[in-house]
Structure formats: C-alpha cells, structure tokens
Short mmCIF file of the C-alpha atoms (twelve columns), coordinates in Angstrom:
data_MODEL
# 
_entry.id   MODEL 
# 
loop_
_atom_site.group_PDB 
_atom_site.id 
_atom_site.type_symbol 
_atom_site.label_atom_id 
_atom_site.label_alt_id 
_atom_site.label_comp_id 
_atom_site.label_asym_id 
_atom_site.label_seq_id 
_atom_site.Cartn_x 
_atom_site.Cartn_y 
_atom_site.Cartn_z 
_atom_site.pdbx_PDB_model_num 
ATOM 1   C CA . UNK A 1   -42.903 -56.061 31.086  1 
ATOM 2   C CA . UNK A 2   -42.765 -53.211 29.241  1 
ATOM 3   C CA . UNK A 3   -39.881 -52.345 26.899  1 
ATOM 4   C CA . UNK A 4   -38.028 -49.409 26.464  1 
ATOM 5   C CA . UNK A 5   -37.582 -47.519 22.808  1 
ATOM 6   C CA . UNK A 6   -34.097 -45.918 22.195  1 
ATOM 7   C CA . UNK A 7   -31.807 -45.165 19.167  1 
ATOM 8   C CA . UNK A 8   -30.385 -47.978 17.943  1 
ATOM 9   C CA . UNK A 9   -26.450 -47.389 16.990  1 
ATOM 10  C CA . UNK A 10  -26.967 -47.187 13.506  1 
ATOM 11  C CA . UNK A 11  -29.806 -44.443 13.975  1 
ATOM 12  C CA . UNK A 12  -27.351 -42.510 16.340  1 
ATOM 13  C CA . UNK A 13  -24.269 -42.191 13.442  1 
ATOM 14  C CA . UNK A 14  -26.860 -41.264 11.164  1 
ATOM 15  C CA . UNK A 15  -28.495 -38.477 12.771  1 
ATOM 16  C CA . UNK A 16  -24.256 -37.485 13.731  1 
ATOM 17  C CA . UNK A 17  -23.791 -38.263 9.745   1 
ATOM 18  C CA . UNK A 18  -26.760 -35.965 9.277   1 
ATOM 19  C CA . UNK A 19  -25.880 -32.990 11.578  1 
ATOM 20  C CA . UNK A 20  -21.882 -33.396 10.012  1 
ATOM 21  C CA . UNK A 21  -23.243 -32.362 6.988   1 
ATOM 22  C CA . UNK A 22  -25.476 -29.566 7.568   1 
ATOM 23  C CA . UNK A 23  -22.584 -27.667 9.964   1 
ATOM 24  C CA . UNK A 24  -20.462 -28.920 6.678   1 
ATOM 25  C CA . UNK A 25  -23.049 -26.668 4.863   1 
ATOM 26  C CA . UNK A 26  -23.490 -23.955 7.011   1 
ATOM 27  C CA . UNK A 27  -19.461 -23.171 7.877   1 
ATOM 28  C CA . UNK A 28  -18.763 -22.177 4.277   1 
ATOM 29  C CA . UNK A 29  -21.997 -19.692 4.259   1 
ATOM 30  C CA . UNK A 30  -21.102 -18.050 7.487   1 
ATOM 31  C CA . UNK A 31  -17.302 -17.517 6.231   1 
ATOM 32  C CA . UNK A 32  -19.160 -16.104 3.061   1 
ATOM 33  C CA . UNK A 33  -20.740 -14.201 5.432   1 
ATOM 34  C CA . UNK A 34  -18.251 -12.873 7.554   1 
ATOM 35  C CA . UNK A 35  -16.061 -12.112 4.488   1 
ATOM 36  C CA . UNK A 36  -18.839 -10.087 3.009   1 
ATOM 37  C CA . UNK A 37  -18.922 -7.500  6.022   1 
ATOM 38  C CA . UNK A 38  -15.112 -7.178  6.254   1 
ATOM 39  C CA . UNK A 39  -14.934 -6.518  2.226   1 
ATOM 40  C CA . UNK A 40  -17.702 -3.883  3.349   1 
ATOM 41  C CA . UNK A 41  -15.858 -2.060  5.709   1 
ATOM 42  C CA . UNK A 42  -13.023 -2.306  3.414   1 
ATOM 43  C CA . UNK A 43  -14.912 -0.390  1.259   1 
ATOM 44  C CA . UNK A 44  -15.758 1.837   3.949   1 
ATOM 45  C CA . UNK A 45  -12.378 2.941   5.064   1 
ATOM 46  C CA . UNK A 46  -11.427 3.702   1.718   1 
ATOM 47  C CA . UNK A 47  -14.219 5.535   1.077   1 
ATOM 48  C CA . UNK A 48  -13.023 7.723   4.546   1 
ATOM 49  C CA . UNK A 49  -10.576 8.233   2.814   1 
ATOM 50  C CA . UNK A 50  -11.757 9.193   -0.093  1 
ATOM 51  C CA . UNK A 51  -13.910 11.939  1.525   1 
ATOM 52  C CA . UNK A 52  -10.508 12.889  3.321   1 
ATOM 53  C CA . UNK A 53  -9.563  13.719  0.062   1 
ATOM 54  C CA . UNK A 54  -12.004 15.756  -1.207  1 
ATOM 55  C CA . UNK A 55  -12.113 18.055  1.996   1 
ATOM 56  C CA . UNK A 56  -8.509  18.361  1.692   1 
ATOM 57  C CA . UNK A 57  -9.100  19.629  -1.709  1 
ATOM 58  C CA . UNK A 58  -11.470 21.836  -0.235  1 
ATOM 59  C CA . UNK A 59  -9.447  23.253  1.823   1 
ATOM 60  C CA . UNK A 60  -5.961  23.986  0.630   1 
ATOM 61  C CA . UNK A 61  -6.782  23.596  -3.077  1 
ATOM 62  C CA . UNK A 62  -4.711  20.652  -4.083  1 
ATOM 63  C CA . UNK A 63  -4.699  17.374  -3.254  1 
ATOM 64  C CA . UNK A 64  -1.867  15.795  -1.083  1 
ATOM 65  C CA . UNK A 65  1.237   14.656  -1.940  1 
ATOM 66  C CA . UNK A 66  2.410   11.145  -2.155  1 
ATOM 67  C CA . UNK A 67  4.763   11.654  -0.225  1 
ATOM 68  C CA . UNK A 68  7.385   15.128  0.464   1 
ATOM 69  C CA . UNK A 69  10.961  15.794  -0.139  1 
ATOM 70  C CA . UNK A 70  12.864  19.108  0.291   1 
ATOM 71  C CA . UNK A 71  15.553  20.357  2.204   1 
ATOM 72  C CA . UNK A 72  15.910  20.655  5.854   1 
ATOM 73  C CA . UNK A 73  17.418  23.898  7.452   1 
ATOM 74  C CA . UNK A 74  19.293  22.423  9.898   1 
ATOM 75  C CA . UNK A 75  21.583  20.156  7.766   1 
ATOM 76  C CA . UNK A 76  21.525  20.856  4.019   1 
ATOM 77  C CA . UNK A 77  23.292  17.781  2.940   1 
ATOM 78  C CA . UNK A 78  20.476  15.597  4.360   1 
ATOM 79  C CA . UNK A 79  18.701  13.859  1.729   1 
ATOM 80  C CA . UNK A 80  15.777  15.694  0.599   1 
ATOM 81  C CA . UNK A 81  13.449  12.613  0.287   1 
ATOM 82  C CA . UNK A 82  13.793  11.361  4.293   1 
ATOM 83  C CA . UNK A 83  10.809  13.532  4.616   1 
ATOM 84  C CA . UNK A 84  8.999   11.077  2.775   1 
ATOM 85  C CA . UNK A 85  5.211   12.128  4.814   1 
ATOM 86  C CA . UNK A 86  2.654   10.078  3.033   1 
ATOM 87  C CA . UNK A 87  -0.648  11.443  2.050   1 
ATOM 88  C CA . UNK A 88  -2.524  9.661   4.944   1 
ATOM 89  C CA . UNK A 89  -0.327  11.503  7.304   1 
ATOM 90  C CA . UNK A 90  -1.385  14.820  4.979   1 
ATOM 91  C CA . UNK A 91  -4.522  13.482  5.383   1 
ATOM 92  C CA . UNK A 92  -5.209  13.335  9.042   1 
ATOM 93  C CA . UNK A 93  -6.951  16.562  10.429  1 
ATOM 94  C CA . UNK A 94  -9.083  15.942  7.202   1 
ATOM 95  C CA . UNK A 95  -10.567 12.498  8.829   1 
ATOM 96  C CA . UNK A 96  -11.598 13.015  12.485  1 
ATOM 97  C CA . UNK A 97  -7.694  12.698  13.257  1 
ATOM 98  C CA . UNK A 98  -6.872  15.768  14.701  1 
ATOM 99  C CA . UNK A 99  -5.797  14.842  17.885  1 
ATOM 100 C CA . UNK A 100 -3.178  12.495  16.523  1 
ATOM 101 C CA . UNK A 101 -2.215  14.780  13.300  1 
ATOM 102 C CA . UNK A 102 -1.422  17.385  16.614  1 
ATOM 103 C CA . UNK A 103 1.212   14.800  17.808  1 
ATOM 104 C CA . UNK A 104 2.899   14.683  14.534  1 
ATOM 105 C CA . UNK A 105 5.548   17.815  13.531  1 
ATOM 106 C CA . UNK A 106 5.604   17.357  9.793   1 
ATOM 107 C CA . UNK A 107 8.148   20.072  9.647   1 
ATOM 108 C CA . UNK A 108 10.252  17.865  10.423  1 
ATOM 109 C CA . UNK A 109 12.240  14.996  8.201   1 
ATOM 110 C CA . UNK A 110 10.301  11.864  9.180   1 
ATOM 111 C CA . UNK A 111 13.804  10.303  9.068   1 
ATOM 112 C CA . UNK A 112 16.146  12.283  10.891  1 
ATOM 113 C CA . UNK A 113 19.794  13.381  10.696  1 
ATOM 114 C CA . UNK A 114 22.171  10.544  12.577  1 
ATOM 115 C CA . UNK A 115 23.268  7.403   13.282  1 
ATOM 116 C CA . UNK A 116 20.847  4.764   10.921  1 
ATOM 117 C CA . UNK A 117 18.677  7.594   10.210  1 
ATOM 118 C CA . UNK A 118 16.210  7.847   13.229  1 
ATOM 119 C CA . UNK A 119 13.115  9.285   13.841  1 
ATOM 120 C CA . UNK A 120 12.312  12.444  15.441  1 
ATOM 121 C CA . UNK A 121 11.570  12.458  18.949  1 
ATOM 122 C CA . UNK A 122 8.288   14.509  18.764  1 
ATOM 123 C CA . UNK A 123 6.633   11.858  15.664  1 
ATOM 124 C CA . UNK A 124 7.959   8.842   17.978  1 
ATOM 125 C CA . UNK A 125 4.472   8.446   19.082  1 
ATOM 126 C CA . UNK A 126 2.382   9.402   16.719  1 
ATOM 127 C CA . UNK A 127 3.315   7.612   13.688  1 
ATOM 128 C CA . UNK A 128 3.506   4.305   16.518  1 
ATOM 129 C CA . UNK A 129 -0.463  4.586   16.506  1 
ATOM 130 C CA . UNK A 130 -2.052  1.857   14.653  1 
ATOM 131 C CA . UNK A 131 -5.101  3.257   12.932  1 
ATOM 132 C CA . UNK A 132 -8.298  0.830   12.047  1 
ATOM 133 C CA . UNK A 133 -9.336  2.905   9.228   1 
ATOM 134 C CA . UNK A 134 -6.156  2.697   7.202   1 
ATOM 135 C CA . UNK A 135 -6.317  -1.061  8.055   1 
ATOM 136 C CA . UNK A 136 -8.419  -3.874  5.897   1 
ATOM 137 C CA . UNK A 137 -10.273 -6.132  8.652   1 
ATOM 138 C CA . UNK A 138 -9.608  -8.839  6.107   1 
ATOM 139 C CA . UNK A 139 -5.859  -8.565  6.737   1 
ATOM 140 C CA . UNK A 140 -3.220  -9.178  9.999   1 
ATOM 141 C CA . UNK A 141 -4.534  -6.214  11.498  1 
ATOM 142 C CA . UNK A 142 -1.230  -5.691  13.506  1 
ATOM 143 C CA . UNK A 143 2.224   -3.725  12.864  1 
ATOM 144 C CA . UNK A 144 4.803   -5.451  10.969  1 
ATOM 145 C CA . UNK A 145 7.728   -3.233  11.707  1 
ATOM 146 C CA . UNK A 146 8.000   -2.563  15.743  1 
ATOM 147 C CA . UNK A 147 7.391   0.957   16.450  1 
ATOM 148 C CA . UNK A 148 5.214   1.604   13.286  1 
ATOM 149 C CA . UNK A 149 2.049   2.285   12.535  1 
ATOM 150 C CA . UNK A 150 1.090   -0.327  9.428   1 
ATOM 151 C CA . UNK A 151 -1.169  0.629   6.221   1 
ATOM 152 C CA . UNK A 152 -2.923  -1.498  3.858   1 
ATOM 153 C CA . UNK A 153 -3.920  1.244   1.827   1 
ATOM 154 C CA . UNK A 154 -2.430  3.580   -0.992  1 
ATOM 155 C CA . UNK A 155 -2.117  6.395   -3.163  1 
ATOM 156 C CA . UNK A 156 -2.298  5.435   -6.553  1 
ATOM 157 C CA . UNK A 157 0.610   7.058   -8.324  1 
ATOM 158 C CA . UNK A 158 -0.252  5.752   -11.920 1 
ATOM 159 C CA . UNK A 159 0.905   3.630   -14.567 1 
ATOM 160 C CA . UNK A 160 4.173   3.033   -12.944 1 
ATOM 161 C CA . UNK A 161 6.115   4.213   -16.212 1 
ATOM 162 C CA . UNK A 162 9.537   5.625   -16.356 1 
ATOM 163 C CA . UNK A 163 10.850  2.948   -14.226 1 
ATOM 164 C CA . UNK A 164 8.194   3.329   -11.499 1 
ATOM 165 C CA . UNK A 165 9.601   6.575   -10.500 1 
ATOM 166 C CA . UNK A 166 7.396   8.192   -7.344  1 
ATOM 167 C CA . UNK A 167 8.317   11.751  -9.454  1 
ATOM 168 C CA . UNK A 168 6.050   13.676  -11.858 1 
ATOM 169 C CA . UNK A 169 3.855   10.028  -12.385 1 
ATOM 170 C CA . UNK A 170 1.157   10.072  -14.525 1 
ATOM 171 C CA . UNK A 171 -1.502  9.622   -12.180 1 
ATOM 172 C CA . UNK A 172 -2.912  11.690  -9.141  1 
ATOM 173 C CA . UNK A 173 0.033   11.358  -6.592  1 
ATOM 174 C CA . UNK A 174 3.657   11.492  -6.498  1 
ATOM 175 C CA . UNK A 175 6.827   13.272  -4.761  1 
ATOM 176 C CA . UNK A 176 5.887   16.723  -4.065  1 
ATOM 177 C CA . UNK A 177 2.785   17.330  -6.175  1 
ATOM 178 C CA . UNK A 178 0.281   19.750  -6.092  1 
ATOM 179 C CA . UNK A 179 -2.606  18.226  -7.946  1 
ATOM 180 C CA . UNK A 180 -5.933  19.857  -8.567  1 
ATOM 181 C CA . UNK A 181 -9.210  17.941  -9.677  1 
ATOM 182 C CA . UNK A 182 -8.777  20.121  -12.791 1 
ATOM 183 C CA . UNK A 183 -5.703  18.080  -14.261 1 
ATOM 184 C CA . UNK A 184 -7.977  14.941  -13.881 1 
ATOM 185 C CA . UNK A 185 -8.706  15.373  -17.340 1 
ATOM 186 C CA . UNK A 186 -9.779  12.088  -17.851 1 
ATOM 187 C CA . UNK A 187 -12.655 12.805  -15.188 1 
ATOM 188 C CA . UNK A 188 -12.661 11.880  -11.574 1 
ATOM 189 C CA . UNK A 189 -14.887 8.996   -12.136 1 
ATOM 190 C CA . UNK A 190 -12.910 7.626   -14.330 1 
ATOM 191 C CA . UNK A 191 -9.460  7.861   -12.443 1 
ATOM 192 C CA . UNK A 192 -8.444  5.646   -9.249  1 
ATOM 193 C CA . UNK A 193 -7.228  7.475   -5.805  1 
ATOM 194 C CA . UNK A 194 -6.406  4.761   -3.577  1 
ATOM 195 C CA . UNK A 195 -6.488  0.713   -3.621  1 
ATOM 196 C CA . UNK A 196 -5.236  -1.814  -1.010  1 
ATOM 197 C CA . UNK A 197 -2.124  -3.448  -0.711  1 
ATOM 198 C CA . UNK A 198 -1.819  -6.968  1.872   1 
ATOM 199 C CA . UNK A 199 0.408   -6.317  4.600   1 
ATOM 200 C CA . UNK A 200 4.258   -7.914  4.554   1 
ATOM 201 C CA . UNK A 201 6.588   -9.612  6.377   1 
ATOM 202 C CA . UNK A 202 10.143  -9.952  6.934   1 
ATOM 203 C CA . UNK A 203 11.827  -11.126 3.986   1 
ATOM 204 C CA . UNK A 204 14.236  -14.216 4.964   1 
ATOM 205 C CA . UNK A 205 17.065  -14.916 1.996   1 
ATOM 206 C CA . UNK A 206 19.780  -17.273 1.635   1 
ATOM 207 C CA . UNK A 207 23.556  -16.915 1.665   1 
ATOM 208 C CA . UNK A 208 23.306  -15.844 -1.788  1 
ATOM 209 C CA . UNK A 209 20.803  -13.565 -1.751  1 
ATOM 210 C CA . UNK A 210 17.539  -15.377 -2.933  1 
ATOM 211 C CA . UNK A 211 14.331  -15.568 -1.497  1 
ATOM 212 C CA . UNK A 212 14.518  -18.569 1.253   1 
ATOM 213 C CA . UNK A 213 11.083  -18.643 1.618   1 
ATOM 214 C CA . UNK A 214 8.730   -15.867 0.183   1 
ATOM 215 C CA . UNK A 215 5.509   -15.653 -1.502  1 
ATOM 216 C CA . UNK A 216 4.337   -12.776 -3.595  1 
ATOM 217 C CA . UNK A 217 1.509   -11.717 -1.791  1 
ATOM 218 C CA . UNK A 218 3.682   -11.039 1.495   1 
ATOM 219 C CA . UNK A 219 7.245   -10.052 -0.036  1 
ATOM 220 C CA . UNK A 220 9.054   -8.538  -2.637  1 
ATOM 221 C CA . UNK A 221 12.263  -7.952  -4.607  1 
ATOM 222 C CA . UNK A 222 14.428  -5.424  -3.975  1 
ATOM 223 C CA . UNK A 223 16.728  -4.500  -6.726  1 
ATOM 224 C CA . UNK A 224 20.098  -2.640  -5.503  1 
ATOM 225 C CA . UNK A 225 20.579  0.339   -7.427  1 
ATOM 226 C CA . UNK A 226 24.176  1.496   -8.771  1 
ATOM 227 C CA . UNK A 227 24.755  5.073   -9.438  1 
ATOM 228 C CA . UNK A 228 22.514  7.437   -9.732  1 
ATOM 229 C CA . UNK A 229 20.471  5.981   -12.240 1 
ATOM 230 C CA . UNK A 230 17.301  2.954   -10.831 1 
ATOM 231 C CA . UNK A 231 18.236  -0.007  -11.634 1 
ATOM 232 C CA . UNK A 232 14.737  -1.117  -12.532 1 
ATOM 233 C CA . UNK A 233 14.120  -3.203  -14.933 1 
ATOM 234 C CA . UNK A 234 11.606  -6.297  -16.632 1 
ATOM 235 C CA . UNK A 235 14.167  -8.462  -16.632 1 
ATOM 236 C CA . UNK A 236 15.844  -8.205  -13.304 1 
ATOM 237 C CA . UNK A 237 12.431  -8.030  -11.734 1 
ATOM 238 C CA . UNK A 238 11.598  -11.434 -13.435 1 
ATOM 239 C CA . UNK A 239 15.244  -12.621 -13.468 1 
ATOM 240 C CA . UNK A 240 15.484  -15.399 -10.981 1 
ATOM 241 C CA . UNK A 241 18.558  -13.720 -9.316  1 
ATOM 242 C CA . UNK A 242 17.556  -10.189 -8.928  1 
ATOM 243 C CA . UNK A 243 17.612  -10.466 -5.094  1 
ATOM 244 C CA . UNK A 244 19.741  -7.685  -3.250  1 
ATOM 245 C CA . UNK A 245 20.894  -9.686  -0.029  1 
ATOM 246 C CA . UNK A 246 20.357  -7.249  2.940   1 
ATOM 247 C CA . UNK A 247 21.679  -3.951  1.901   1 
ATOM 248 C CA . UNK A 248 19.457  -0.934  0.841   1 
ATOM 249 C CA . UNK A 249 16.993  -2.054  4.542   1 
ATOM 250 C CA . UNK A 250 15.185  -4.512  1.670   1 
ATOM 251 C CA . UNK A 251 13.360  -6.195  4.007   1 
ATOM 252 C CA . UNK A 252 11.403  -3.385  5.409   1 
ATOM 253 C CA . UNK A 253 7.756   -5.187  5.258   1 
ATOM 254 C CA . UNK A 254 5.903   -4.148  2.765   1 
ATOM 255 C CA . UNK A 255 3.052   -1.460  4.035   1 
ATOM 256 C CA . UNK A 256 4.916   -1.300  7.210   1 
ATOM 257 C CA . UNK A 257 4.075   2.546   7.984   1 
ATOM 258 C CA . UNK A 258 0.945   4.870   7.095   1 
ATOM 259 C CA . UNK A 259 3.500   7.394   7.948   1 
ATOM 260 C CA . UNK A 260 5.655   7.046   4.673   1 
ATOM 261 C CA . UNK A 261 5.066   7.832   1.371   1 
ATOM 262 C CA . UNK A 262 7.610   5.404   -0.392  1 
ATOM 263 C CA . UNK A 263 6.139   2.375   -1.953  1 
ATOM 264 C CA . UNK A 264 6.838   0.044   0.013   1 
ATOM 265 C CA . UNK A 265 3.945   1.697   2.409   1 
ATOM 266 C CA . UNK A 266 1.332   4.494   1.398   1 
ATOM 267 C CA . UNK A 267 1.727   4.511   -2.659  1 
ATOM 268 C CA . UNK A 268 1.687   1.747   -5.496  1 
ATOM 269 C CA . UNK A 269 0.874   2.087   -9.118  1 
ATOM 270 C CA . UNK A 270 -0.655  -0.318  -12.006 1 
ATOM 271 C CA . UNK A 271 2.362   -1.868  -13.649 1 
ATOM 272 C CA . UNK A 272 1.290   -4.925  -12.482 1 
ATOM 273 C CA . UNK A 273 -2.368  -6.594  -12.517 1 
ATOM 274 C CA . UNK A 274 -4.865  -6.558  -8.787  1 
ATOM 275 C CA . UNK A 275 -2.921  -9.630  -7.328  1 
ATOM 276 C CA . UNK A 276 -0.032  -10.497 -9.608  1 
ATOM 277 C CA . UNK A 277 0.987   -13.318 -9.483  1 
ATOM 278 C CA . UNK A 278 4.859   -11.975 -9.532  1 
ATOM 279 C CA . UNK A 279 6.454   -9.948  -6.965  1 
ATOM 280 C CA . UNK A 280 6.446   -6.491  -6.337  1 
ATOM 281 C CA . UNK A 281 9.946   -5.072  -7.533  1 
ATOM 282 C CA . UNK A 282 11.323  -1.838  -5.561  1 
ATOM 283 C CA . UNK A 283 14.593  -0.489  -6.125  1 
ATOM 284 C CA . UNK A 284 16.540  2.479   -4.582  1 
ATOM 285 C CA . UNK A 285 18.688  5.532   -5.586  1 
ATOM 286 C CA . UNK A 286 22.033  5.178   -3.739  1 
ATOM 287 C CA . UNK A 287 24.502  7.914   -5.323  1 
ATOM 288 C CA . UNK A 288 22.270  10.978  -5.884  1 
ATOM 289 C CA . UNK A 289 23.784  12.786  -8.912  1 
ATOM 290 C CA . UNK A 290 23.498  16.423  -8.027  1 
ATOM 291 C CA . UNK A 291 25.889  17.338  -5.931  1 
ATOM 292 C CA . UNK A 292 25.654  18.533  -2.305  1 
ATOM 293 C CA . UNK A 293 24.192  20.081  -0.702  1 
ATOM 294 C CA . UNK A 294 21.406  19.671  -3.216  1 
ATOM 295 C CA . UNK A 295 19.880  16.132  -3.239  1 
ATOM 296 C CA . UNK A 296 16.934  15.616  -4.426  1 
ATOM 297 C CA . UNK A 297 16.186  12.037  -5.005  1 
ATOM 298 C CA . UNK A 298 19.378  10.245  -2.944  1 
ATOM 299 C CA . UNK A 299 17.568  7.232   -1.174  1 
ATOM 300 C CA . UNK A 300 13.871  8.004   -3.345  1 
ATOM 301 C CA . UNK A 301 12.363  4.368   -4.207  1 
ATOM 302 C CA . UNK A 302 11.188  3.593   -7.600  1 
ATOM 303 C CA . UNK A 303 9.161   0.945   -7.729  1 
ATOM 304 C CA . UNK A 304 6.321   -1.424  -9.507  1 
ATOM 305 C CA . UNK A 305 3.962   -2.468  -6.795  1 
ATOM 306 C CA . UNK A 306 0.450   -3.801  -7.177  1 
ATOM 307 C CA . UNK A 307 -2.632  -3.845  -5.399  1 
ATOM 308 C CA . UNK A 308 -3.348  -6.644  -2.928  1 
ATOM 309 C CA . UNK A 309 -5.884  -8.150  -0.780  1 
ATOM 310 C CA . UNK A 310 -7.251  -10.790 0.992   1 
ATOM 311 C CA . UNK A 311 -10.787 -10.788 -0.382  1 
ATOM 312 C CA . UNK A 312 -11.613 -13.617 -2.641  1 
ATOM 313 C CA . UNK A 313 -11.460 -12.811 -7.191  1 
ATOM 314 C CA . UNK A 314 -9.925  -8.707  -6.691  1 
ATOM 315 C CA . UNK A 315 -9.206  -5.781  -4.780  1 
ATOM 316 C CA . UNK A 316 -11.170 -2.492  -3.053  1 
ATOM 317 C CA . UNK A 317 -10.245 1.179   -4.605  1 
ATOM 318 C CA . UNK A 318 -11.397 4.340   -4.099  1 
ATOM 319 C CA . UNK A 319 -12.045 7.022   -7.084  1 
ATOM 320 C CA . UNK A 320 -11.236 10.679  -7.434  1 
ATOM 321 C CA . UNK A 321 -15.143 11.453  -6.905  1 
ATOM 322 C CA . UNK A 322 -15.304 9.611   -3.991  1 
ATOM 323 C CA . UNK A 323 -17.061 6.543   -4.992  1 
ATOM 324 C CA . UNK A 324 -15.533 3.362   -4.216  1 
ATOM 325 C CA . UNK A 325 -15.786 -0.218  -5.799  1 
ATOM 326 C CA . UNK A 326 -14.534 -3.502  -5.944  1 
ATOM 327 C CA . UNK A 327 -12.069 -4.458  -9.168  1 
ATOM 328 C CA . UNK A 328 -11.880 -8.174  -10.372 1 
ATOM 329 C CA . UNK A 329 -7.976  -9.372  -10.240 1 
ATOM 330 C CA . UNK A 330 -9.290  -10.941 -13.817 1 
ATOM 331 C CA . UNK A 331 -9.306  -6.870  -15.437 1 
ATOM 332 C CA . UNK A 332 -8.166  -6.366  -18.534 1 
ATOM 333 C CA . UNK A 333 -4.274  -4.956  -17.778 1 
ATOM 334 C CA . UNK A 334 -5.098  -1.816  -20.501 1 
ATOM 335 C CA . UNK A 335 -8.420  -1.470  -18.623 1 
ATOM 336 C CA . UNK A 336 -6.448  -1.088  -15.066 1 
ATOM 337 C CA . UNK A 337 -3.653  0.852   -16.423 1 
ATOM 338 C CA . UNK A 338 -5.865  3.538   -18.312 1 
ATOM 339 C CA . UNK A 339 -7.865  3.656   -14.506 1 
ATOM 340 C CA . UNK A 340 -4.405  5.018   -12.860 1 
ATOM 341 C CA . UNK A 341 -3.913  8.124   -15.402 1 
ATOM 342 C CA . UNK A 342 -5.099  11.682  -15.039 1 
ATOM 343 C CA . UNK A 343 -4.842  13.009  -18.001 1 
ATOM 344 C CA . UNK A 344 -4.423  10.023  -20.775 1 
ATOM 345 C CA . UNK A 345 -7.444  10.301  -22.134 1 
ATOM 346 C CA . UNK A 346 -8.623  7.197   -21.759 1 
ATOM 347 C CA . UNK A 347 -12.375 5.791   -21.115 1 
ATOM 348 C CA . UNK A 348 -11.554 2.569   -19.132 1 
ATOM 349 C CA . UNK A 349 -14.030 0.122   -18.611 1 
ATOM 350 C CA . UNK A 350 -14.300 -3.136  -16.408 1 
# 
C-alpha cells in the first residue's frame, strides 16, 4: 500500500513561522512606502501654494496679507481685526479656485457684527469647503471645528519677536501688509513662505483650568490677556499654570479654518523649533486701548506657534522662490529663526 507524503506539524508552524516574518518585514517597508508619497504630495500642495504666491505677486504687486483688519462701514465700533481673511483665502483665484473664491465676499468682516460674533451669510458656504490642497494627506484630513473649512498649512510670519505679535513681524506676512519680493533682502531662497502645522482638537481642562488631557502636538495654551497690553510671556507659556479656563473661545482647534488669518489657523512663526516639544502659546487682546470707534487690534492674537507634522524626523515648507523642502525637527534654532526673516541679513544654513 502506498503511503501518502504531507507536512508534518512541525513543518506546517515553520513555514507559518516563516511567512510571519517576511509580512513582519514587508509591513514596515510598505508604511515607509506609503509615508513617502503622502510627504510627496505634502510637498506638492505647498509648492501650489507657493506658485499661488508668486502669481499673486504678479498680479497685484505685493504679496498677501496674513491676515486683514480695518474698519467696517456699517458699524465703526466693530473690531477692526474680525476681518481676519487669511492669505489662502487671498490666495484663491490665484490656484485654480475661482469658483469658490466667487462664493466668498471678502468685503465683508469674516466675523460679523452680533450676537457671539457670526459669520456672514454669503461666506457661510464657502469658507465650509474643505480643500485637499491646503490639507497634508499625512494628517486627519477632516474639519475640526463644524462648519469650517480646516488648514494644515501657514504663512510664516517670522521670528515671532515682540511677543509674537501678527503686526509689522519680521518676516514675509503679517496684519495688513503689503510685501514685495524686494524687501526680501535676505533673498527669496533664503527666506521661508509657508510650513505645516498638525491639525487640533478640542482642548478638555479641569475645574481649575489645566490641561485634563492634552498633548502638544494637538493643543495649546491659551494665555488670557488683561488690558490692552498681550500677556505673553516665557514664563507663563512654560509656567505649569498658565491655562485660561474657557474664556477668550481657547479651545478653538488649532488650524481649524483656512479662512482665518490668526494663528491659531493660517499663520505661525519660528519661536519655537519644527515639532517642539512644548506647546504652542496664543494669547489675546481683550481691552483695545484706542478708543472707539477706532480699534485696531481689540481681539488680534499674538502668539508663538510652531510648525508641525506627522511625517517622521521634521516638517514640509515652502520658500519665497517657490522651491519647497523638507526641514529636520533636529535644525539648529538660529538656523530656523534666521530662515523666517526678510530682511535680517542672515545666510541660514541646514
């Protein structure tokens, strides 16, 4: 009688041993992989972006503001910075946006006269629209505030000096300005545009006012300003109590709309290192000192925010020419600052 050949048991959990361990193998080089092509299109939107930028140069002149404040007609003791459109919405009909920049009236304040400050009926829509190109694929990918339109991606408004105020910075962007590649003095090459910043979420704090649970690559502090003066400081932003509780809307997620130009959403600057390890501090003006009707900073945020992201050892940025490149988290701090200036004079190198 003839007998039959099989696997033996042993020879079966060997060749399952055997097939573990390549698929053990393989896993980490397809996540390599995958992780590859989303830093690529990273790169790629930015570099959108980036072109954005130069054809809005192009075309008016000057490059876009951070973000806008000025009065509105219709009620002159509105606060000037509730405009607050951020350069991507600037940015629009210069990046195959038309159609949506044609919903938006950015004549309007994006935050309106009223009751909790709402927004205009006629930008309801529009700013709603969730964009893929102002979005890392690396990231959530989804809105974090309902009705919002999220943004990983920035203006850089320089070194974050004076307090991280968003007015007359020393880099490309900030309130209002009217930049030209000519006051890049330190060359356009030489000088970053934009960088990415990871998504937030809701900020959940205790009865006294501390983080509950928070981590710094999803939250941040906010620091409740007194007078007219920012409050923002080294030491309260590393002070283990400088928590406001819930006044001031501090937990806003961070980079919750493309549509604002505050730094919680379309700006950040270089105070801090590509993924610091501390939390972004933001703080607010709450008693403008001008009198009405004239107010031209009530409610502007100051802040120290840095540049996030989800791809393993740094962060994506566009420059001023257009180029774009990754930056290790590991850069010298001088290097990154001296990378955020227009005009310092600097050479900075990797």
């Amino acid at each position: 009688m003839r007998k039959l050949s099989g696997f033996t048991l042993v020879e079966l959990l060997v060749v399952i041993a055997i097939i573990g361990a390549l698929i053990a193998l393989l896993l980490p080089a397809v996540q390599n992989a995958r992780e590859a092509a989303r830093r690529t299109q990273c790169l790629y939107n930015l570099k959108q972006t980036g072109v954005a930028v130069q054809n809005h140069h192009a075309a008016r002149n000057q490059l876009p503001s951070a973000a806008m404040s000025k009065s509105y007609p219709k009620d002159e003791r509105h606060p000037h910075s509730f405009y607050r459109w951020s350069a991507l919405a600037q940015l629009l009909p210069y990046m195959e946006q038309e159609t949506l920049h044609n919903l938006l009236d950015l004549s309007l304040p994006l935050y309106m006269p009223g009751a909790g400050y709402p927004i205009s009926a006629p930008n309801k829509a529009g700013i709603a629209q969730l964009l893929p190109v102002f979005l890392c694929p690396s990231d959530l990918g989804a809105p974090v505030k309902e009705h919002m339109g999220p943004t990983n991606y920035a203006v850089c408004s320089g070194s974050g000096s004076g307090g991280g105020t968003p007015f007359e910075t020393d880099g490309v962007f900030y309130v209002n300005s009217a930049t030209t590649f000519g006051d890049i003095v330190d060359g356009s090459s030489n000088t970053i545009g934009l960088s990415e910043c990871l998504l937030g979420e809701d900020t959940v704090r205790d009865s006294s006012g501390a983080f509950s649970s928070a981590t710094p690559e999803r939250s941040y502090k906010f620091i409740l300003g007194f007078g007219g003066a920012p409050d923002l400081t080294d030491f309260k932003c590393n002070g283990s109590m400088s928590y406001n509780s819930s006044a001031g809307n501090g937990n806003d997620p961070r980079g919750f709309a493309w549509s604002s130009g505050e730094y919680r959403s379309a700006a950040y600057n270089h105070y801090y290192p590509p993924n610091a390890k501390q939390f972004d501090c933001i703080t607010s003006v709450t008693v403008d000192p001008t009198p009405p009707p004239a107010q031209p900073i009530l409610y502007s945020a100051y802040g120290w925010r840095a540049a996030r992201s989800s791809h393993p050892g740094g962060v994506s940025g566009a420059m001023m020419d257009g180029s774009t490149r990754f930056f290790n988290e590991s850069i010298d701090p001088v290097a990154w600052q001296a990378l955020s200036t227009r005009g310092s004079a600097e050479v900075a190198a990797e």
